[in-house]
N, C-alpha and C positions, 0 to 999 in steps of 0.2 A: 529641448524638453517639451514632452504633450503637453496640452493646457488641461494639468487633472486639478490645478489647485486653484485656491480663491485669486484673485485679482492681486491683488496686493502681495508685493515681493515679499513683504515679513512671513508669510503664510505657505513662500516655498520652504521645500526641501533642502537641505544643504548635502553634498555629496561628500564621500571620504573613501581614502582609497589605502586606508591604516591596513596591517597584517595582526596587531597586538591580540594575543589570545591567550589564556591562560590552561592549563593542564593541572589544577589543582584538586584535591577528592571532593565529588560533593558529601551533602548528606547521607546517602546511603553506601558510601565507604567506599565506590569503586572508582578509579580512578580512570579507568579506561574511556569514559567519555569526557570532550574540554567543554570545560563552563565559563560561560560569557564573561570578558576582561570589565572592568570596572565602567569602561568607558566603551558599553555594547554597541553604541554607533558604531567603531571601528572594525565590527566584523562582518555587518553588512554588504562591504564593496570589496570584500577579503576573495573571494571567488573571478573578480575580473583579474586578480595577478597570478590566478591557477595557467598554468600549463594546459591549450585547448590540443585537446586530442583528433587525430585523423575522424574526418565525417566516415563511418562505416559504408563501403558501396558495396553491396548484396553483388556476388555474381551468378548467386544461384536462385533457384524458384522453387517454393513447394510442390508443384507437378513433379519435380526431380526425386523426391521424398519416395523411400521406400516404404509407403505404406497405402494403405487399401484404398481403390478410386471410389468409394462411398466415403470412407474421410478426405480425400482427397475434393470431394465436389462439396462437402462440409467446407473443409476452408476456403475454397474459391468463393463461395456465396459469402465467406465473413467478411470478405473483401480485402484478405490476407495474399498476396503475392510475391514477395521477396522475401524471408525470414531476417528476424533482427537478429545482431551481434549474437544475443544467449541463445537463440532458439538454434543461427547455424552451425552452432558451435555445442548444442546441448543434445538436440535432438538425435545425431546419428550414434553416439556410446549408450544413448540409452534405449536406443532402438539395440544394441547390441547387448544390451543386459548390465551394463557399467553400470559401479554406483557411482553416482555424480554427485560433488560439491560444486553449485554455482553462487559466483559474489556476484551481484549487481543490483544496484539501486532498482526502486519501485519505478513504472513506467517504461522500463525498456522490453518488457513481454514472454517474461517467465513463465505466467501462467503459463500459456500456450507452447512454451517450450518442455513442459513437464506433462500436461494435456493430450498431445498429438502423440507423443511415440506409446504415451499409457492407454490410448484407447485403440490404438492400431493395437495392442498386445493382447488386449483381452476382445475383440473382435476377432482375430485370428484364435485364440486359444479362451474357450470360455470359460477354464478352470483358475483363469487370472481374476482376481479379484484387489482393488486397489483401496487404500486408506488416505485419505490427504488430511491433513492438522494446518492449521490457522491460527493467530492468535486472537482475531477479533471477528465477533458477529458480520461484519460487513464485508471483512477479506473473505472470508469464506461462503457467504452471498453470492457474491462477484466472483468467485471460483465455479460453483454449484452452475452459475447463470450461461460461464463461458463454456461449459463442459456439456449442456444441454444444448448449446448451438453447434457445436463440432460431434455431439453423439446422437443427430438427428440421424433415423432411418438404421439405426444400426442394432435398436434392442439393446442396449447398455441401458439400465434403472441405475439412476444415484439419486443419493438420500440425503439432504442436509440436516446437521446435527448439530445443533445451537442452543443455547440458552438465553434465557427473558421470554421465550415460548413456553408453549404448553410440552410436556414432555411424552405424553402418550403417545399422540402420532406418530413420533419414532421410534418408538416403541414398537408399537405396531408393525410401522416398515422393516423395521431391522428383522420382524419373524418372518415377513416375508423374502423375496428374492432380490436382494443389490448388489449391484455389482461393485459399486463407487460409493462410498462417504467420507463427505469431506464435512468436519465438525474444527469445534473449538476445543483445549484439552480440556476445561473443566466439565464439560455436557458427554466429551467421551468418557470421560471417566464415572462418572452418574450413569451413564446406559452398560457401562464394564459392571459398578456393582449391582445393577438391575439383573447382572446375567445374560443380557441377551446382545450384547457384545463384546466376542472374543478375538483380542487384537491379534491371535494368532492365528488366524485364519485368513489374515492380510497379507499375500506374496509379495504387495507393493506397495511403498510407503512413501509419502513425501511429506516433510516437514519445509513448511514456506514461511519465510519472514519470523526465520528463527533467532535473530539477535531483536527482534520486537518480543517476543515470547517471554524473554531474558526480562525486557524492560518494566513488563506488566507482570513480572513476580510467576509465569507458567513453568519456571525451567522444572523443579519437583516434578509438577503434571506429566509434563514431556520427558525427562526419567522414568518416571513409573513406567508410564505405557512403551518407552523403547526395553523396556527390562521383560516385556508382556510378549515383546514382539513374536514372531516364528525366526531361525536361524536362516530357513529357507527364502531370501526375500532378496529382491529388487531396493535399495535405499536411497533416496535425496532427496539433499539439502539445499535449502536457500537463503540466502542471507544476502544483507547488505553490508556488513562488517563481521568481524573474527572475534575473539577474546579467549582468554582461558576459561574460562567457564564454558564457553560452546566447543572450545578444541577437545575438552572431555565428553559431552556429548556426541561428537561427531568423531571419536576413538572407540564409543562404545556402538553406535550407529550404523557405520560404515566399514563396509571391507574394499580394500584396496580401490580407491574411489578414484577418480579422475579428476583433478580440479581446474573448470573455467573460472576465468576472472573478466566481465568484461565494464570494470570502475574503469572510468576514464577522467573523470571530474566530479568534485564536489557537488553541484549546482549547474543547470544547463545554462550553457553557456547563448541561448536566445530567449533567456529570461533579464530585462532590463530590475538591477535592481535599486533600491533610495529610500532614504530615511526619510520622513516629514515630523518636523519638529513641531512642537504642540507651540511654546514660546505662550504659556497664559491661555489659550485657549482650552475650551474643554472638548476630551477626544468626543464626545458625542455628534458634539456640533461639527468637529472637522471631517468626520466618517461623513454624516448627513454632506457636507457639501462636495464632499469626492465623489457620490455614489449618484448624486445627479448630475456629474459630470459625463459627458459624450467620448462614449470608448468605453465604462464601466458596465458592459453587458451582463456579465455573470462572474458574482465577486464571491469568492471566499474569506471569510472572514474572521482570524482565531484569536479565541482568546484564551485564558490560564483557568478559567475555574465552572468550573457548570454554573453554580448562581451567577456568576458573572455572564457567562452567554445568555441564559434566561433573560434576565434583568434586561441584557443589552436587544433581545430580544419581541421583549416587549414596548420598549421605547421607540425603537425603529418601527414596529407597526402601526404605534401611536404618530407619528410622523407620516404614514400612510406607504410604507417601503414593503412589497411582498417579503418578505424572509419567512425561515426554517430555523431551527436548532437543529445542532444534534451533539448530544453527548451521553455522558454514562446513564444520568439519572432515567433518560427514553425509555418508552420499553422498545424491545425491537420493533414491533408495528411499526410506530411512531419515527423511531430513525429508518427504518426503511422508507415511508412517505418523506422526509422529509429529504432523505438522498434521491427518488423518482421523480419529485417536485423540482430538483435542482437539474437531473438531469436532462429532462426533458423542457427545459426550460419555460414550468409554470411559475418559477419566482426567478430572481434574477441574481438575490443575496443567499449566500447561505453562511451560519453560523455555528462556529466548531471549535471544540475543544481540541486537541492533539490528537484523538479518539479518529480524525479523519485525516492526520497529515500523512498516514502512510497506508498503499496496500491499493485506495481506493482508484479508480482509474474514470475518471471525468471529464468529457470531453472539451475539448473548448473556455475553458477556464480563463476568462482574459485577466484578472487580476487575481492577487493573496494581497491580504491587509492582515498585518500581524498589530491587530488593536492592543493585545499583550504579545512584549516579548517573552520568547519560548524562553524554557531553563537551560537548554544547553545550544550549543552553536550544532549539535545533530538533530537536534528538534528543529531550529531552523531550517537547515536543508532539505529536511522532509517536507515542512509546510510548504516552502519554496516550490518546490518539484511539482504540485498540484497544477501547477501555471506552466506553459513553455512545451507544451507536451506535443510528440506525434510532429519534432519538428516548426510547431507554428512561434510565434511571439507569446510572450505573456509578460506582465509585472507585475513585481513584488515589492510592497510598499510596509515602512515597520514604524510606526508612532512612537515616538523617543521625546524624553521633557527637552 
């Protein structure tokens, strides 16, 4: 084991290597996600008895791609060479007009797998015009941001469409000429009754991190506006998991779609993961001494409740520790600096509510401190995933009494 923790053995971690999980309703009556067993230690090390799936070896290369060598020298400069699992396997039905269902966790490079064959479509044909849906300010940032590095030199305008901004600007944009908007559904649906966007004028549609949409109470939003759509369309979906609730969307959605799958595990399997038991201590003080720990480069750190980040927040600065927030109460401004800060590493902590364990793509991430345990054992795997990424190490550490 690293030397992440105080000196003294009382102050290690204790490992467990338990399966016990429970599958009982929570609160809000669905049943289809499991909620931590009484005894949450035991699901922490629940992932080293999964089944490690074959490492993907690429045998192809995006020069091989049939699409345009202005997107094609777009992806070489991204530093993109081999296509992952979803992208080689997503990319060529939708280059062929297929509607795609794709399942795969966050991190394995979706975006770009829906990105590349959707901008080779409307570069060759400029009567394509594409809609992409998000469910949080930040995934849809980080959509807008990839799609202006891969739509360099090519004249494709997109428009991002968000709320906690000012809403005239897009307003504006939309009366001008775009090719691309990718929004959130509550800010599409405020520019739908503004009139000055009509989702049927969209040939190409992609909803991303559609069982997140579900979670934050969007599925109405996303109804309405697939009920808006044009019949004439291009449709996919992404997700990370299925339910009834999305197999009725994605029946009203999609015509004879293709479905990849590329779940392979829970949890990546070169994320080391460990509980550290508090035993009397207070979590403040046991964060403060992990985080001056050697190895603790760029820590993520989540907790259950936005005053609770705040709070935690401001104690760690008083300690003299650079950290960020970021949660609901931000405005966008505010949580964009404080993801730019993290990513470019002007601070080295960041602090987050659940608002950040999915979607977002971070590089180099050496630790997740889950200061609060998540509410479900899927909320776990997502904060988890933030660490381990692009192949490298990362750890994940969960403060347990």
């Amino acid at each position: 084991m690293n030397n992440y923790y105080a000196n003294s053995s009382r102050n290690r971690p204790s490992r467990f290597k338990g399966r016990s999980f429970s599958t009982r309703r929570n609160r809000s009556g669905r049943g289809d996600k499991r909620s931590w067993s009484t005894d949450q230690t035991l699901l922490i090390k629940k992932a080293d008895l999964e089944p490690t799936a074959e490492v993907y070896q690429s045998t192809a290369s995006f020069v091989e791609l049939a699409v345009s060598n202005r997107l094609k020298e777009n992806i070489r400069t991204h530093g993109y060479v081999s296509p992952t699992p979803i992208q080689a396997q997503a990319i060529p039905p939708i280059l062929q007009g297929r509607d795609v269902i794709g399942i795969a966790n966050t991190g394995t490079g979706k975006t770009a797998a829906f990105l590349i064959p959707l901008l080779h479509k409307m570069y060759t044909d400029r009567s394509q015009k594409a809609l992409i849906i998000a469910p949080t300010r930040e995934l849809a940032g980080q959509i807008e941001e990839e799609c202006r590095k891969f739509n360099r030199g090519m004249s494709l305008v997109s428009l991002l469409c968000i709320g906690g901004v000012n809403i005239n600007p897009q307003v504006r944009g939309l009366r001008g000429r775009v090719d691309i908007v990718i929004g959130t559904p509550g800010r599409l649906k405020d520019l739908e009754s503004r009139r000055v966007l009509n989702f049927a004028n969209y040939n190409n549609i992609v909803l991303d991190e559609v069982d997140r949409m579900l979670d934050m109470g969007f599925i109405h939003d996303v109804r309405h506006i697939v009920s808006r759509l044009s019949p004439n369309r291009q449709s996919l979906f992404f997700s990370a998991t299925l339910s009834p609730q999305l197999q009725e969307v994605m029946d009203s959605f999609l015509r004879d779609p293709i479905t990849i799958s590329v779940k392979s595990q829970e949890t990546a399997a070169n994320v080391d993961q460990d509980v550290v038991k508090l035993e009397g201590r207070q979590k403040l003080d046991l964060l403060h001494d992990l985080l001056i720990q050697e190895g603790f480069d760029k820590v993520l750190v989540f907790g259950r409740t936005k005053w609770g980040i705040e709070r935690l927040s401001k104690q760690l600065e008083q300690r003299g520790f650079g950290v960020a927030a970021l949660h609901g109460n931000k405005t966008h401004g505010q949580r964009q600096k404080a993801l730019e800060q993290f990513k470019n590493n002007h601070i080295k902590v960041l602090l987050a509510t659940d608002i950040a364990s999915r979607g977002l793509d971070i590089a180099d991430v050496s630790h997740v401190i889950n200061y609060d345990l998540p509410e479900t054992y899927e909320d776990y795997v997502h904060r988890v995933g933030r660490t381990g990424r692009a192949n490298k190490k990362g750890v994940a550490l969960s403060f347990v009494d």
